[in-house]
VEXDREN-2710 file (C-alpha; in Angstrom, 1 decimal):
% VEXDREN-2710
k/r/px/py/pz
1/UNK/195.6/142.8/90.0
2/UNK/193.5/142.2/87.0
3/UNK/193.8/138.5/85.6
4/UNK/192.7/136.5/82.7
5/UNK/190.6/134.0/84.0
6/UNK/189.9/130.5/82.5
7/UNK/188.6/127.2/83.3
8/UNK/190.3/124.1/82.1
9/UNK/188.4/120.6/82.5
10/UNK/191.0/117.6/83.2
11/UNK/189.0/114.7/81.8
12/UNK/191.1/111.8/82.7
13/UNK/189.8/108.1/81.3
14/UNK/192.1/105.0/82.0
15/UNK/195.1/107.0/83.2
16/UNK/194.6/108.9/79.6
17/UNK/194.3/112.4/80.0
18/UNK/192.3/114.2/77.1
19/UNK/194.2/117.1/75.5
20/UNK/193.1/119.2/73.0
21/UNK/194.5/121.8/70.0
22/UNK/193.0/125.1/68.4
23/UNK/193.3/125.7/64.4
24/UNK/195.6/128.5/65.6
25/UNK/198.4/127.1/67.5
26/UNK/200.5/123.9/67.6
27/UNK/200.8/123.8/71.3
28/UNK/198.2/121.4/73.2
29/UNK/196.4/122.3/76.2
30/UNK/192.9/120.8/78.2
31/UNK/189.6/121.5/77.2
32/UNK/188.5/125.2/78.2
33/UNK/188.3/128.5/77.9
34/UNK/187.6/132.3/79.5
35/UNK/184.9/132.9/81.8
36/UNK/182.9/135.4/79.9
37/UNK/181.0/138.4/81.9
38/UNK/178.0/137.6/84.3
39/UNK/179.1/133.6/83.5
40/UNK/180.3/131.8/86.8
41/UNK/183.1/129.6/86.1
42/UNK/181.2/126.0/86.3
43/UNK/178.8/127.7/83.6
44/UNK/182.0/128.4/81.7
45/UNK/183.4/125.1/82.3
46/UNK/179.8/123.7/80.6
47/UNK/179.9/126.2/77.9
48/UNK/183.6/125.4/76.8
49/UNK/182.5/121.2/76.8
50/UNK/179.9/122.0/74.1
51/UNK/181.2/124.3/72.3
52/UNK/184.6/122.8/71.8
53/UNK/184.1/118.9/72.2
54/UNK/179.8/119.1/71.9
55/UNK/179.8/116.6/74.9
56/UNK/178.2/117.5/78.2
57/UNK/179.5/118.1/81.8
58/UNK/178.4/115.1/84.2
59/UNK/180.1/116.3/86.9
60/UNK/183.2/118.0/88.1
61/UNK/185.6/118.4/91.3
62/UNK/187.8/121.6/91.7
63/UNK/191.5/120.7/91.5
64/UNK/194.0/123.7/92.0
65/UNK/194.0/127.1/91.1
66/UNK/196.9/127.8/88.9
67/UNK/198.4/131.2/88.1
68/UNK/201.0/132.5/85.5
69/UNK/202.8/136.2/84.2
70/UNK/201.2/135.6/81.2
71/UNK/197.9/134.3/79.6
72/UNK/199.3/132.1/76.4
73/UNK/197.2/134.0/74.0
74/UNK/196.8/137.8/75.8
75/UNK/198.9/139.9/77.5
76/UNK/197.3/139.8/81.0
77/UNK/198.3/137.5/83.5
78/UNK/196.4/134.2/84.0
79/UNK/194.5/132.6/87.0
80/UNK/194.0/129.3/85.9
81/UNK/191.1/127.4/87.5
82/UNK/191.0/123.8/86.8
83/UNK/188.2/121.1/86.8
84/UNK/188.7/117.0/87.5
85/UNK/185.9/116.5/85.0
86/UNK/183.7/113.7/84.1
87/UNK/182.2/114.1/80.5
88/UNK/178.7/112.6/78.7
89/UNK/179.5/111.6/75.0
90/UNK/182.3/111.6/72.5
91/UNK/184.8/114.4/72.5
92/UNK/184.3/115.6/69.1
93/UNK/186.5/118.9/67.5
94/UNK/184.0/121.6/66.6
95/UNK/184.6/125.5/67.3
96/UNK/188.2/126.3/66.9
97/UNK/189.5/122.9/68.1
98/UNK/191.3/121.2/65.5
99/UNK/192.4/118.1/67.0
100/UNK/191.4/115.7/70.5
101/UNK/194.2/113.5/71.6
102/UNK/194.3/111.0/74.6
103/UNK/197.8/111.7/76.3
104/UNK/199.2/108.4/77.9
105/UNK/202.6/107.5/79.0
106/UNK/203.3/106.2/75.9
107/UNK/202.4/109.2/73.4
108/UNK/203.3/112.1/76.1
109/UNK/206.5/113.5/74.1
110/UNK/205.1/113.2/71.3
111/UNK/202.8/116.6/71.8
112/UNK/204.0/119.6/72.7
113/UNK/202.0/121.2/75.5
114/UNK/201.1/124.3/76.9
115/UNK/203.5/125.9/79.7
116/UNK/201.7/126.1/82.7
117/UNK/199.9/122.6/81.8
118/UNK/203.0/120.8/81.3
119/UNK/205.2/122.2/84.0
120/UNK/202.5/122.4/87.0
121/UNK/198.9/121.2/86.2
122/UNK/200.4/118.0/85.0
123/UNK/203.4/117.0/87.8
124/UNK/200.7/117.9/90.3
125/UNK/198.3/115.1/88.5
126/UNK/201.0/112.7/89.0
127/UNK/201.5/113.7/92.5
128/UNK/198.4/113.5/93.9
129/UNK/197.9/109.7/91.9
130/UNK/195.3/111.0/89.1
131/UNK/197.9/109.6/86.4
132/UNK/200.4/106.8/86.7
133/UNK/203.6/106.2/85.4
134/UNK/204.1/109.1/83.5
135/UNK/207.4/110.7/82.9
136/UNK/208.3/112.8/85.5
137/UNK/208.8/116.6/84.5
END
C-alpha cells in the first residue's frame, strides 16, 4: 500500500508539549512535514525544524510509528513517524506556520488538534510518562 509519509518532532519542555499551526488551517498539529524523495526521514525531520521553526535538531529518539485512512491534507493514507525531539534555539513561525503554542494541562482545550495527534500520539505520551497530568482522552 502506498502511504503518505511524514515525520512529526514531539519537542516536549517542562511537561509542555510544543504544537504548532499552518496559515491554512485552524487545526494544530507538531512540528513536521513529508519526507521528500531521496530524503531519509531524520533529514526530513531536520529540514521541517528550519524551515518551519528556524531552530535546529539536537537530537532525537524514535517514538511510535502511527498510521491513519487518511493524510489530513491528501487523500492517501498516512504513516506517521514520530520524533521525541530535543531542539537548539527559539521556535520561531516562518514558512507556512502561523502560530507556536506550548500545550500544558492548563491550555490543552483550548486548541483544537489534529486527529491522529490528539486521539493516539498524545494518550500514548501520557502513557508512557512523557507528560503529566493531562486530561485523559
Amino acid at each position: 500500500m502506498k502511504y503518505l509519509t511524514r515525520v512529526g518532532a514531539l519537542v516536549i519542555n517542562d511537561n509542555k508539549l510544543l504544537i504548532v499551526r499552518n496559515n491554512s488551517s485552524p487545526i494544530y498539529l507538531m512540528p513536521g512535514g513529508a519526507v521528500e524523495k531521496k530524503e531519509s526521514r531524520l533529514q526530513a525531520l531536520e529540514r521541517e525544524l528550519d524551515e518551519e521553526l528556524k531552530v535546529r535538531l539536537k537530537s532525537q529518539k524514535k517514538f511510535k510509528t502511527y498510521y491513519a485512512d487518511k493524510a489530513l491534507f491528501h487523500d492517501l493514507p498516512l504513516r506517521f513517524v514520530t520524533y521525541l525531539t530535543e531542539i537548539e534555539g527559539v521556535p520561531t513561525p516562518c514558512h507556512e506556520i502561523l502560530e507556536v503554542v506550548w500545550l500544558n494541562p492548563e491550555n490543552f482545550k483550548n486548541y483544537e488538534l489534529a486527529p491522529t495527534f490528539k486521539s493516539k500520539v498524545i494518550p500514548d505520551l501520557i502513557t508512557e510518562g512523557y507528560l503529566k497530568n493531562f486530561p485523559v482522552l
